[in-house]
C-alpha positions as CSV (number, residue, x, y, z in Angstrom):
1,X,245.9,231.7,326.0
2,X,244.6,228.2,327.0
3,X,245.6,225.1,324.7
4,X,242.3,225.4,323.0
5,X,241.6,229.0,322.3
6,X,243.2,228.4,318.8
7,X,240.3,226.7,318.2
8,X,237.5,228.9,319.1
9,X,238.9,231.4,317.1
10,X,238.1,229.7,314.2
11,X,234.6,230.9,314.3
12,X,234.6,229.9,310.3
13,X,234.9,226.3,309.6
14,X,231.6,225.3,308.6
15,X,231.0,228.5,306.3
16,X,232.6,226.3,303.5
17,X,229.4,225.0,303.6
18,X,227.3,227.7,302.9
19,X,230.4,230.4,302.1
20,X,229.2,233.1,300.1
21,X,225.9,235.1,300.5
22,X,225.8,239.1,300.9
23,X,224.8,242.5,301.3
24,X,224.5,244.9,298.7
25,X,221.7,247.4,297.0
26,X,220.8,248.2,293.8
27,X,218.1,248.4,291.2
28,X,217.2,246.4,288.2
29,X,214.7,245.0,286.0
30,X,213.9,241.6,286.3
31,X,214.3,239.7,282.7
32,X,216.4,236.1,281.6
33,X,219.1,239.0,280.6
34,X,221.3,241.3,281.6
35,X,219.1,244.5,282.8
36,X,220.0,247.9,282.8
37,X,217.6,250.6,284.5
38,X,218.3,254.1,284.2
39,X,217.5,255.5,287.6
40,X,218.7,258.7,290.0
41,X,221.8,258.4,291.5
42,X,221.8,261.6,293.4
43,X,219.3,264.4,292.0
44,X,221.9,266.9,291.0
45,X,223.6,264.2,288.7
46,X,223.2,262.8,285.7
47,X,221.5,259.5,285.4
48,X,223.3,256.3,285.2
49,X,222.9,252.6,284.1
50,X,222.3,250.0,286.6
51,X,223.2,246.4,285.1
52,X,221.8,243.5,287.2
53,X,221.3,240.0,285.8
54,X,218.6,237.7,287.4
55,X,220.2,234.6,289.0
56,X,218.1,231.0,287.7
57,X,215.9,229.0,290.1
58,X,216.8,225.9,291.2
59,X,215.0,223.2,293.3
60,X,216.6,222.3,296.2
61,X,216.3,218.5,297.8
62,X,213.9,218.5,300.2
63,X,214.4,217.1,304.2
64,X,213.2,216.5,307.4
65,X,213.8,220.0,309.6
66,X,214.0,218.2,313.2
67,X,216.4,215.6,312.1
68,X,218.0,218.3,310.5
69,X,218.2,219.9,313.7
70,X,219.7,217.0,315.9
71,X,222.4,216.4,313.1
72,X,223.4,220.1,313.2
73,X,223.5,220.6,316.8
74,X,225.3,216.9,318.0
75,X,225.6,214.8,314.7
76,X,228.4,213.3,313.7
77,X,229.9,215.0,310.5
78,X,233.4,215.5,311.8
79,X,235.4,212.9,311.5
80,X,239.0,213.8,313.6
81,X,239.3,215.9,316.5
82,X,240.7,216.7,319.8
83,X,240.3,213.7,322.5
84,X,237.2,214.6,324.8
85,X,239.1,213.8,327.9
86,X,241.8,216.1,326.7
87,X,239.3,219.0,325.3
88,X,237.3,219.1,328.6
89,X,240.4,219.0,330.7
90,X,241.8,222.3,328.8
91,X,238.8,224.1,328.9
92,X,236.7,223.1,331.3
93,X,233.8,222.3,331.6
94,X,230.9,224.9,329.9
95,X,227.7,224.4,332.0
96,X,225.9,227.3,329.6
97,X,224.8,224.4,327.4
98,X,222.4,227.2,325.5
99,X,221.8,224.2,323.1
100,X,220.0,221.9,325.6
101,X,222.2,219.6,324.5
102,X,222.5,215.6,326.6
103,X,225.5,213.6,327.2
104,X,229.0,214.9,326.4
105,X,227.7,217.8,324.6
106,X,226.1,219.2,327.4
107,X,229.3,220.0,329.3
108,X,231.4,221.9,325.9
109,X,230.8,225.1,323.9
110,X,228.1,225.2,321.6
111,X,229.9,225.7,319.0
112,X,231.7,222.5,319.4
113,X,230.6,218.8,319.0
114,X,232.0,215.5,320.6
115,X,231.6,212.9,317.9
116,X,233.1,209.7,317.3
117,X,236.0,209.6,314.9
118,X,236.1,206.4,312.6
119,X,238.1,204.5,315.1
120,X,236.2,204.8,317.8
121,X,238.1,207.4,320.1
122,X,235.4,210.3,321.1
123,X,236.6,214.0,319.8
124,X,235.5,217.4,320.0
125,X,235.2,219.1,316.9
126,X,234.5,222.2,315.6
127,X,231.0,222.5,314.7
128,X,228.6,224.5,312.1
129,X,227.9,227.2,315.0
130,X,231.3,228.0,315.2
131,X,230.5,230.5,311.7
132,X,226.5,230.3,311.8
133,X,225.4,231.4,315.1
134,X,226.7,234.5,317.6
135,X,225.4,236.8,320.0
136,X,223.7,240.4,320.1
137,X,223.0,242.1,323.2
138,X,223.8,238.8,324.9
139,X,221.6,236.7,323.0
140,X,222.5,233.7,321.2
141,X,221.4,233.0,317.7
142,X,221.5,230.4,315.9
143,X,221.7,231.7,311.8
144,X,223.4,235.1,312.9
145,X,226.8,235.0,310.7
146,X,229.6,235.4,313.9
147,X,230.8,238.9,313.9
148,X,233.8,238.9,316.1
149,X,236.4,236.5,314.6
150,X,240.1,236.5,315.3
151,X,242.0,235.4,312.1
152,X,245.4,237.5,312.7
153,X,247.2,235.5,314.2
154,X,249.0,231.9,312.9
155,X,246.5,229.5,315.2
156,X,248.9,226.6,313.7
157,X,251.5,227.9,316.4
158,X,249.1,226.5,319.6
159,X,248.8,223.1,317.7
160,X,252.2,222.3,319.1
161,X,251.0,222.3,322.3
162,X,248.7,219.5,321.4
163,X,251.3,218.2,319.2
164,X,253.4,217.3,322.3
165,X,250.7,216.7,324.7
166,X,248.6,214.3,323.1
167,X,251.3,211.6,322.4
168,X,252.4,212.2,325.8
169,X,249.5,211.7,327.6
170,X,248.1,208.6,325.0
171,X,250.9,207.8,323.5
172,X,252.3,208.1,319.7
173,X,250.7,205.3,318.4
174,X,247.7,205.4,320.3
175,X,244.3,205.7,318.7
176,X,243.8,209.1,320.3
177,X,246.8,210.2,318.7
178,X,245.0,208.8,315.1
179,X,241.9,210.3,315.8
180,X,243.4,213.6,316.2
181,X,245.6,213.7,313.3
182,X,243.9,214.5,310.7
183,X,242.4,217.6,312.2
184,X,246.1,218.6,313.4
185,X,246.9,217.8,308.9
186,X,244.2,220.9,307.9
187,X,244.3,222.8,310.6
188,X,248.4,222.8,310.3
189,X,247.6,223.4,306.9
190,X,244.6,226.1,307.0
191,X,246.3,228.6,309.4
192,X,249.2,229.9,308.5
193,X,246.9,230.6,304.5
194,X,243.9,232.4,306.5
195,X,245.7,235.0,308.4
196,X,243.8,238.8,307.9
197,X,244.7,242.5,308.3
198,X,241.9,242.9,310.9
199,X,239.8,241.2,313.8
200,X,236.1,240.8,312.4
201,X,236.2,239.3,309.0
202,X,236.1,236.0,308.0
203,X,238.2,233.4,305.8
204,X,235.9,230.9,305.0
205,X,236.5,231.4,300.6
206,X,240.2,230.6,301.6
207,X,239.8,228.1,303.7
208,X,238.1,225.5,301.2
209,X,240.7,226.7,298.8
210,X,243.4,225.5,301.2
211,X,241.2,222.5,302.0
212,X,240.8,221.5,298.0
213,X,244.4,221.5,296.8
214,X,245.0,219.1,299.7
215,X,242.1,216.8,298.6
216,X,241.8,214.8,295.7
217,X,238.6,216.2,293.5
218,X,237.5,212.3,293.0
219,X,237.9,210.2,295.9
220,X,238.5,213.0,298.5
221,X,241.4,211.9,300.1
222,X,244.0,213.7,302.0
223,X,247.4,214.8,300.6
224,X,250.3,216.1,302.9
225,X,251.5,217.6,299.8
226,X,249.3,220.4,298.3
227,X,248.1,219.3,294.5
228,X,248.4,223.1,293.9
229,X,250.4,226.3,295.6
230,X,248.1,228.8,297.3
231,X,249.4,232.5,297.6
232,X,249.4,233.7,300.9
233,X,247.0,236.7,300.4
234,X,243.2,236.5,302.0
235,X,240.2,238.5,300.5
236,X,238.2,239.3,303.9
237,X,234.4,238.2,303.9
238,X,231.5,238.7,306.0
239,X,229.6,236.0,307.4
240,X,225.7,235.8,305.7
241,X,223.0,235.2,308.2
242,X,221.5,231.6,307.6
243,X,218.0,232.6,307.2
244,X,218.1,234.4,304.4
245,X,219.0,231.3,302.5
246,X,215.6,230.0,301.8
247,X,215.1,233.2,299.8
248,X,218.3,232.8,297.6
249,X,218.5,231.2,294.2
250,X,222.7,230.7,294.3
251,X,224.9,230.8,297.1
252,X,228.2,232.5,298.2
253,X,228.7,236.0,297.1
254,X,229.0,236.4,294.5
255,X,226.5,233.8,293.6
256,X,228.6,231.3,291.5
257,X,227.5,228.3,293.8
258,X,224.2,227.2,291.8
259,X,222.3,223.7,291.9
260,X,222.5,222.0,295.0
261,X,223.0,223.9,297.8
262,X,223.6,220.5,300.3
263,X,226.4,219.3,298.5
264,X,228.1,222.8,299.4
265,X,227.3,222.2,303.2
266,X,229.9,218.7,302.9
267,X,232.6,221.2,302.5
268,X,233.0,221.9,305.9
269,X,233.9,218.0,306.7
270,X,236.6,218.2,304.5
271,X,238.4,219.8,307.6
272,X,238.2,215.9,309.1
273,X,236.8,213.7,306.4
274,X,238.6,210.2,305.5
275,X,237.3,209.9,302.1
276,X,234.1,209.5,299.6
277,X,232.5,207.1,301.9
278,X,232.1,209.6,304.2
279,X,230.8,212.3,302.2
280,X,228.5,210.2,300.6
281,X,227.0,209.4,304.2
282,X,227.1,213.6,304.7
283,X,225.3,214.2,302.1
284,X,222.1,212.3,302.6
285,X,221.9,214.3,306.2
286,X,222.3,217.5,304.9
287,X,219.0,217.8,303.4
288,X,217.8,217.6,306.6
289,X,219.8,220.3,307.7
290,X,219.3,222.4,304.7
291,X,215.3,221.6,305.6
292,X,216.0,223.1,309.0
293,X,218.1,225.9,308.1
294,X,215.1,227.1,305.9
295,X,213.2,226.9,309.4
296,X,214.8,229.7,310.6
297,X,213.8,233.3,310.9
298,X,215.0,237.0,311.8
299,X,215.0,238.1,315.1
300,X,212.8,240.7,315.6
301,X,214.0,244.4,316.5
302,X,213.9,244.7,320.1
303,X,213.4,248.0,320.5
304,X,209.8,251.1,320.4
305,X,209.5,251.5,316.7
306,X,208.1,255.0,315.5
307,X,205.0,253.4,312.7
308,X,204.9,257.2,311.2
309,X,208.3,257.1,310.2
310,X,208.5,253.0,309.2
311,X,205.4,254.2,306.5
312,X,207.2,257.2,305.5
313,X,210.7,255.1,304.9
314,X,209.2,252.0,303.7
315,X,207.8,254.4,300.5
316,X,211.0,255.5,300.1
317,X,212.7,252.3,300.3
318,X,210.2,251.0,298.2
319,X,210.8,253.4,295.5
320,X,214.9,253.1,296.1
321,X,215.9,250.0,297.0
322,X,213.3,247.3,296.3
323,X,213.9,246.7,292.6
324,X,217.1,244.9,294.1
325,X,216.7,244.2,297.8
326,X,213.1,243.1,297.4
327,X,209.8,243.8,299.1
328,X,208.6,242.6,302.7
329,X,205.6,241.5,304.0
330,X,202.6,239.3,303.5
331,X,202.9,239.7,299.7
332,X,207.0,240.6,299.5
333,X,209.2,239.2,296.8
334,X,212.6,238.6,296.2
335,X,213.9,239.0,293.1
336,X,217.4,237.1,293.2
337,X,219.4,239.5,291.2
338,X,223.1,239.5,290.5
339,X,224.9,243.3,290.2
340,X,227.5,244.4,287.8
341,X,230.8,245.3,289.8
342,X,230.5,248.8,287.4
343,X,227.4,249.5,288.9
344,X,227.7,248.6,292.8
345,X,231.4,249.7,292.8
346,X,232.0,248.1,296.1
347,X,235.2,246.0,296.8
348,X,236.3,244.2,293.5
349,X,238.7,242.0,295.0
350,X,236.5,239.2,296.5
351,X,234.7,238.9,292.9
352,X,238.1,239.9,290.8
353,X,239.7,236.9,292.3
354,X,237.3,234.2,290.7
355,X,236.6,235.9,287.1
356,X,240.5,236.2,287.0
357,X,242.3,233.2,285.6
358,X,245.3,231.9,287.5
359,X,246.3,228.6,288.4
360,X,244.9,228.2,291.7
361,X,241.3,229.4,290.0
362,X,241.7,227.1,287.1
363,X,242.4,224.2,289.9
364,X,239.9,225.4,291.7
365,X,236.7,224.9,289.1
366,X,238.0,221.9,287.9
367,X,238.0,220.5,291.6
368,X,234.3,221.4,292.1
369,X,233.1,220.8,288.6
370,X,234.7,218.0,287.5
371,X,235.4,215.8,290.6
372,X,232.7,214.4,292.8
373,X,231.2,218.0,294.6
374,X,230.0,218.6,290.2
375,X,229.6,215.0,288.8
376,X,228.0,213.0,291.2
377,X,223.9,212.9,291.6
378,X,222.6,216.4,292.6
379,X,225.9,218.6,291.9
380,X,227.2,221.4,293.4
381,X,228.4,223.7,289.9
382,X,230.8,227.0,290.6
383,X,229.5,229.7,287.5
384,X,231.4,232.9,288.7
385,X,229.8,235.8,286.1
386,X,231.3,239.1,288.0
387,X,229.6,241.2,290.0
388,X,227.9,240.4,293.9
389,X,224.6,239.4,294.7
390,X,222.0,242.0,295.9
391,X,220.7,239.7,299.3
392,X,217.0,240.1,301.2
393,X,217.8,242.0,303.8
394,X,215.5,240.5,306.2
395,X,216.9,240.9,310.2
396,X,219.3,243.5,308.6
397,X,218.9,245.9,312.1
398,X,221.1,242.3,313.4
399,X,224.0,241.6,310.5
400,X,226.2,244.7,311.0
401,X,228.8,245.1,310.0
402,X,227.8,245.7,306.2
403,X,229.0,244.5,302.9
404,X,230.5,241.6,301.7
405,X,233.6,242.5,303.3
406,X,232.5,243.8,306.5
407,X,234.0,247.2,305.9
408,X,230.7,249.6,307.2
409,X,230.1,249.5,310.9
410,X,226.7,250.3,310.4
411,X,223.6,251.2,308.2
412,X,223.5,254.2,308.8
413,X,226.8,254.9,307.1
414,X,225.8,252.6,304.5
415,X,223.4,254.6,303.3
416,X,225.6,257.6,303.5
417,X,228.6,256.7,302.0
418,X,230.6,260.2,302.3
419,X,230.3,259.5,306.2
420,X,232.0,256.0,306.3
421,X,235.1,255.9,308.4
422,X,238.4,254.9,307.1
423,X,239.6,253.6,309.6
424,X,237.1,252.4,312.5
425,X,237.2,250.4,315.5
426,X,234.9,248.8,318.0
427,X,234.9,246.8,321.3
428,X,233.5,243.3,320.5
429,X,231.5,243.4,323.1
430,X,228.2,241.9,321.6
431,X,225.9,244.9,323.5
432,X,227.8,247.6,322.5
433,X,225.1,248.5,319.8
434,X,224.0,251.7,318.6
435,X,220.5,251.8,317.9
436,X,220.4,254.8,316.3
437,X,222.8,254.6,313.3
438,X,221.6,250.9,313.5
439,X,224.9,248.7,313.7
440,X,228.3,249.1,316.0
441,X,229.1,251.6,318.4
442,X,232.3,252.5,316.4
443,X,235.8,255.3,316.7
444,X,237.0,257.0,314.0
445,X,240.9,256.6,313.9
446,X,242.9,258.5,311.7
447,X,245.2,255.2,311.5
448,X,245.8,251.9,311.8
449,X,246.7,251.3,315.8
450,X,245.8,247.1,316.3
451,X,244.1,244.1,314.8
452,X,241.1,245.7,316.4
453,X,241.0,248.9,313.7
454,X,239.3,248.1,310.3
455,X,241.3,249.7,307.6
456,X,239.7,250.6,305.2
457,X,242.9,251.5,302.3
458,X,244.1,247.7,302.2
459,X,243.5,245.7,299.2
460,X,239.6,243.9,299.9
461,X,239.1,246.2,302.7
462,X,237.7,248.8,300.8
463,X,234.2,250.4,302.4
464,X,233.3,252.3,299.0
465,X,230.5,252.1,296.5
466,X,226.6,251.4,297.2
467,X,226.0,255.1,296.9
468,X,222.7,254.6,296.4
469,X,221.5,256.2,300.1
470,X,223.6,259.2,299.3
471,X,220.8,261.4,298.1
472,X,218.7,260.8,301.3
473,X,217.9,264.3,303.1
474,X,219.1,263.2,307.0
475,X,215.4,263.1,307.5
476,X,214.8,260.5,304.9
477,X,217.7,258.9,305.8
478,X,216.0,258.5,309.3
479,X,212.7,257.4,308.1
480,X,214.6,254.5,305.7
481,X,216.6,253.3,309.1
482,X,213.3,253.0,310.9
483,X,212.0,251.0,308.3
484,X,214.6,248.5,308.0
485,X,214.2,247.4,311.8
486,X,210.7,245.8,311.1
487,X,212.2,244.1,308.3
């Protein structure tokens, strides 16, 4: 492994600023209450109760998208990182540069940034791309969530490397050493808390825990010391696709995050940050970001589409899933609804953990409520109310795999739940796609054999609930499928 491959595996640091979005499907009505609607679960049953509650509006700052842009792609909202010489040297040089980015940038990943740290020394960080952007059939997107991170191993062990190196090379006192250390603090302090079962899932609700209960809630500031002790365990998320956000009313999934979604995006610099001052400077340039962000759209299905069966699936996804999900289109609507964990019966764990009251949840409010992220002008509030949020599902033929966990390998055997694998496992290769179930080409295991298997029996793992496709004829089933690719 080279020095610096601990770093691109962290294909999650900037999801702490939009962490939490989803995939989910249900029906409800839309009132300023919780709704229940009586609808068919399968046609042999009885009916049941479906309890959604509608999630409240509210008005985002508004920016400049091209600005936004720039900032995203080469802006300076790291603060600490690896010295460029030193990052380049390890590496090599990337002549891709799929950004068309100029100057340093041009020559490292795109999922990396050379910025200058507050003392002058130019870095390489990681950058927003490193969660918000990935590849399908060898293209690169920018807003696809990244679907093949590697958090199962301690990346804190190849910091020693650099550990030893850099002081070497610029000495222990040097500025380069200063500019770096920081990013070695959180990094040192991140990994060893973030480590999953499987290959595929992401950390990112962990990581800003981790990153908090070093930080004071008020002035930001790094403490070697945590302020509060983290357990060890990690609830496995996916990663939401970026352009679904301009649809959303809350963010992360289980849509606590309300108010201003910007403020949220200032939680990835907490990785690097020095203090306040620095945030403060974040947070006027991520309403340009947000502004782009909300520029973005789906990419389009790239393969023949049959129109008879998209008109006979979008009727019945119309009549099934559109009470939740939404409709599409020149007239669609989104109805930003919230889903009882009783009546989506997916994975509780990921919503269990911040309804729960511990110590590290208590800490955890109070941080973001109380300190600057909830007090100061346009606050970021944390409401968790149970349940995950129902998303758009705009681009959905592209987010695989499904749920907020990443458990089903694709939509096919989400809308089939008695045909989801229990334990799966796929290449990572970004064209191995099946573009008939819609999702990963997947093999069904009858245990766990390497990081590379999804199990679906450990605790957040769980691939169950969102029956809702269950009482599809395989015909109907078909039609539904072919119907989601225009979305």
């Amino acid at each position: 492994m080279k020095i610096f491959d601990f770093l691109k595996s962290r294909k999650n640091l900037f999801l702490l600023a939009i962490i939490f979005s989803v995939k989910l499907c249900l029906l409800s009505c839309s009132s300023d209450r919780v709704s229940e609607e009586i609808i068919d679960k399968e046609p042999e049953e009885e009916t049941v109760i479906i309890k959604t509650q509608p999630i409240p509006f509210s008005e985002q700052r508004e920016g400049n998208a091209e600005a936004g842009k720039e900032y995203l792609l080469s802006g300076n909202y790291m603060s600490s990182g690896v010295p460029y010489n030193a990052f380049v040297q390890g590496n090599g040089e990337d002549t891709s540069n799929v950004l068309n980015r100029t100057g340093d940038n041009a020559v490292i990943p795109y999922d990396y940034t050379a910025v200058t740290a507050s003392n002058g020394v130019r870095v390489v960080a990681p950058n927003c791309l490193n969660c918000h952007s990935s590849r399908i059939n060898n293209e690169h997107i920018i807003g696809l969530g990244s679907h093949d991170s590697d958090f199962t191993v301690n990346r804190a062990i190849q910091t020693q490397t650099l550990n030893v190196a850099i002081p070497l090379v610029y000495g222990a006192d040097s500025d380069e050493w200063e500019a770096y250390d920081q990013f070695r603090k959180s990094i040192e302090a991140i990994a060893p808390k973030t480590i999953t079962k499987s290959r595929g899932v992401n950390t990112a609700n962990k990581i800003a825990e981790v990153l908090i209960s070093h930080r004071d809630k008020n002035t930001l500031r790094w403490s070697n010391e945590p302020y509060v002790v983290l357990p060890d365990e990690v609830i496995p998320t996916d990663v939401p696709a970026w352009w679904l956000l301009k649809k959303k009313n809350a963010i992360f999934y289980n849509a606590m995050g309300r108010l201003d979604f910007c403020k949220s995006m200032i939680g990835a610099s907490m990785l690097t940050l020095t203090d306040i001052t620095k945030a403060q400077e974040l947070d006027k340039n991520m309403v340009d970001v947000l502004a782009y962000i909300e520029t973005l759209e789906a990419p389009k299905y790239p393969e023949n589409i049959n129109e008879v069966l998209v008109a006979t699936g979008k009727e019945l996804f119309n009549a099934t899933c559109a009470t939740c999900h939404g409709t599409y289109g020149e007239n669609g609507s989104y109805p930003n609804l919230l889903v009882a964990l009783e009546s989506i019966e997916t994975d509780p764990e990921l919503s269990n953990h911040y309804t729960t009251v511990t110590d590290e949840t208590t800490y955890f409010f109070n941080w973001f409520n109380t300190g600057w992220f909830g007090s100061a002008t346009d606050p970021l509030i944390l409401t968790p109310e149970g349940g995950y949020i129902a998303p758009p599902l705009d681009g959905i033929w592209a987010t695989a795999p499904y749920l907020h966990n990443a458990s089903v390998p694709t939509l096919e055997d989400m809308l089939n739940s008695k045909e989801r694998p229990k334990f799966w496992k796929r290449t990572f290769n970004n064209s191995d796609y099946d573009y008939i179930k819609l999702g990963w080409n997947y093999t069904v295991e009858s245990s766990k054999t390497d990081k590379n298997t999804y199990d679906t029996t450990l605790k957040g793992y769980g691939n169950g609930g969102h029956r809702f496709g269950d009482k599809f004829t395989d015909e109907e089933r078909k039609a539904v499928l072919e119907y989601l690719k225009t979305l």
